[in-house]
N, C-alpha and C positions, 0 to 999 in steps of 0.2 A: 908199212902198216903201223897206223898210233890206236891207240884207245884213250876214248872220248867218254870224260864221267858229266854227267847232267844230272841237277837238280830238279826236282819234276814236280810241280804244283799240278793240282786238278780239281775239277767238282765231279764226286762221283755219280753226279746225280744219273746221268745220261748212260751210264759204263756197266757194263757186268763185270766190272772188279778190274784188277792188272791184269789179270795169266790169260793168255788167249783159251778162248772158247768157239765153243761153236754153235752155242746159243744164242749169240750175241755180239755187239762192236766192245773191245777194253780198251784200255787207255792202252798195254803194249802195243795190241793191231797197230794202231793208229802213230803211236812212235816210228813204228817198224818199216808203212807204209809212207811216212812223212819224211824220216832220216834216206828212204831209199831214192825217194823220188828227191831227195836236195841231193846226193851225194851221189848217182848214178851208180850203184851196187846195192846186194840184197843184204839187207840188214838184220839182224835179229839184237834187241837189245838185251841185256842181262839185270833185273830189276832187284833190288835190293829188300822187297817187301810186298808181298802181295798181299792187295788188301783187297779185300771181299768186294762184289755189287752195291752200290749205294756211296762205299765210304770214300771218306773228299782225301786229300793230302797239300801239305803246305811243303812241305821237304823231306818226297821219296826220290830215290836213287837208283840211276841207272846206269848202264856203260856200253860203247858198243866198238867195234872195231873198223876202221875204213881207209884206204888210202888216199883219201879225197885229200886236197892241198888248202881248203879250207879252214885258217886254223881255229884251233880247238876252242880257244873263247872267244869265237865267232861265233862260231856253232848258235849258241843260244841266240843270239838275233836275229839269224836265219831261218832258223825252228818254228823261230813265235810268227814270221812273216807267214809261215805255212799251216802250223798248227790249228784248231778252230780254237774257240773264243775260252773253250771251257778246257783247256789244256796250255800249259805255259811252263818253258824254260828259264829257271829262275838264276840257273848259272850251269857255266861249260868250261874247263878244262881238262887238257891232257895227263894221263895217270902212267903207272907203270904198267908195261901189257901183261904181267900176269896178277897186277890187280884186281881184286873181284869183290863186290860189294855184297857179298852175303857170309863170303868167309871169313871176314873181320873180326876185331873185336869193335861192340858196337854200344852202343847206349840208343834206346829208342824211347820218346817220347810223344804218344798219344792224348789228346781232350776230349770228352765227351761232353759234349751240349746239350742241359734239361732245360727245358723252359717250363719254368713251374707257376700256373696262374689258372683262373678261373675259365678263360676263353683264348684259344690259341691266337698266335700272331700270324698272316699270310705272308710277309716278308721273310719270315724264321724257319717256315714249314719245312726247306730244304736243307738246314743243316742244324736241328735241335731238335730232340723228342719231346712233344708238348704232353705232359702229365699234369695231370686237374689235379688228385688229392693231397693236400697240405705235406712236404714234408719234410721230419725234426733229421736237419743239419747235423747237429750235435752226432746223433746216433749213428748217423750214416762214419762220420770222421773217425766215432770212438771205433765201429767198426774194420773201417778202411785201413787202422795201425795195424791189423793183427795179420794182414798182409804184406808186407813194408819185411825183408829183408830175402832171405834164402827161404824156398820153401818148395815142395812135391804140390804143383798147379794141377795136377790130373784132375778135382772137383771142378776147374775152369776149364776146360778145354773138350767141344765137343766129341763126343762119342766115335764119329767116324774118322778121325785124326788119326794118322800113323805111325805117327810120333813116338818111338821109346823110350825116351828123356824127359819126363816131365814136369823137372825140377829148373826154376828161374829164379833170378834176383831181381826183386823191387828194390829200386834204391827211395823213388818214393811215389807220395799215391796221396796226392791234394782233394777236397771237397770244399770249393769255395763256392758261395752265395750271394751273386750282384747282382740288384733289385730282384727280377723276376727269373732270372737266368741261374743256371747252377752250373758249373764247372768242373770235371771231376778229370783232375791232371795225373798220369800215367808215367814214369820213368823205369825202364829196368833193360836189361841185358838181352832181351830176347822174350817175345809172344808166341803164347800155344795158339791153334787156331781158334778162334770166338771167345779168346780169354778176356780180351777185357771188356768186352759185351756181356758177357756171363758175369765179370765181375760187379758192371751197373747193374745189370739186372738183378744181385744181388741185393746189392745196396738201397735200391729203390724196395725190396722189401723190409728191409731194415729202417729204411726214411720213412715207412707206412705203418710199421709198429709191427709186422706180421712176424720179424725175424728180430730177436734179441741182440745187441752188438756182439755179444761174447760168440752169439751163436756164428758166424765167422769162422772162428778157431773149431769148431769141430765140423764145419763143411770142410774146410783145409784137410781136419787130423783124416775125417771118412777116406779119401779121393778115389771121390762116389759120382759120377756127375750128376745123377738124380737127387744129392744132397743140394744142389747150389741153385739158384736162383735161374728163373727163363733167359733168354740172347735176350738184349735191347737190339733196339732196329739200329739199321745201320746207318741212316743219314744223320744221326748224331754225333758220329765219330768221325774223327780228322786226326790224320799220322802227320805231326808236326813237325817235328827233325828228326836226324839219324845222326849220331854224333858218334864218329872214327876214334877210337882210343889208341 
């Protein structure tokens, strides 16, 4: 018996999230039913990151265990010959079997895509949130430092979350603007559920003049979540790496 770690790219567009459901096809189903049917055994993979319906991924992480004699960084070529179009192994090797990609020490890195213009673009619809009214960069940035280290996220993290921990490190937390596109880059230790959807949807109040930057530091000090700003939708966000410390 080995265990097999894959890198997993995906568009979320088509998915009700990773975690299986039963409302719906995920990207797990679909790993679970695809490694089974290449390796002739039932698979269940162990995914590093579960990310909502809608949200894309460029490098989440899974693992699964098999005695197939296929090796391990094969794996990914054989995947992607099975996988559909919107699902791809970006790499595959062997780990140590009581490896596990959630109890790590980890560094995660999310982007969120605004597309900020007068009339939306139909090539972009599926991975940027198109927002019409003008907004000051500046504010959002001055805002976004006041998040940036050690701090109690309970104002970010949805209401139904189980979570008794609701303290993360941001190591950091970018607001860039090229051309019409905004960019708002994510680093830290670990995400509460819809935290950093809550924390754009913040910020685009503060981009809109509605929320003062300072005012930040006191949705933080509340951790209130009726303090903090609506979710941003979800096909604007993309889990870019997961980085093993």
């Amino acid at each position: 018996m080995k265990r097999v770690k894959l890198i997993v790219s995906y568009d979320g567009t088509n998915y009700c999230g990773w975690q299986l459901q039963q409302n719906g096809v995920t990207v797990e189903e679909v790993l679970n039913k695809t490694i089974s049917g290449l390796v002739g055994e039932e698979i269940a993979v162990i995914g590093a990151s579960r990310t909502d319906s809608g949200v894309h991924a460029l490098g989440n992480v899974a693992v699964f265990d098999t005695n197939s004699r296929i090796p391990s960084e094969k794996m990914s070529f054989a995947l992607n010959q099975r996988l559909p179009e919107d699902i791809r192994i970006q790499h595959s090797c062997e780990v140590a079997s009581d490896w596990h990609p959630r109890y790590c020490d980890t560094r995660k890195t999310y982007e969120y895509r605004i597309l900020n213009r007068k009339f939306s673009v139909p090539t972009e619809r599926l991975y940027s949130h198109f927002f019409y009214y003008p907004l000051d960069i500046k504010a959002m940035q001055q805002a976004a430092a006041y998040l940036v280290g050690e701090h109690d996220f309970k104002s970010f993290c949805s209401a139904r979350s189980q979570v008794e921990n609701t303290v993360r490190t941001i190591y950091f937390l970018d607001v860039i603007k090229e051309g019409d596109m905004i960019r708002i880059r994510i680093n830290g230790n670990g995400f509460l559920y819809n935290m950093v959807r809550i924390i754009v949807g913040t910020l685009l109040k503060v981009g809109t003049g509605m929320y003062p930057p300072e005012h930040m530091k006191e949705i933080l000090d509340a951790k209130d979540r009726r303090m903090a700003g609506p979710k941003a939708e979800a096909k604007g966000l993309t889990l870019m790496e997961i980085e093993y410390l």
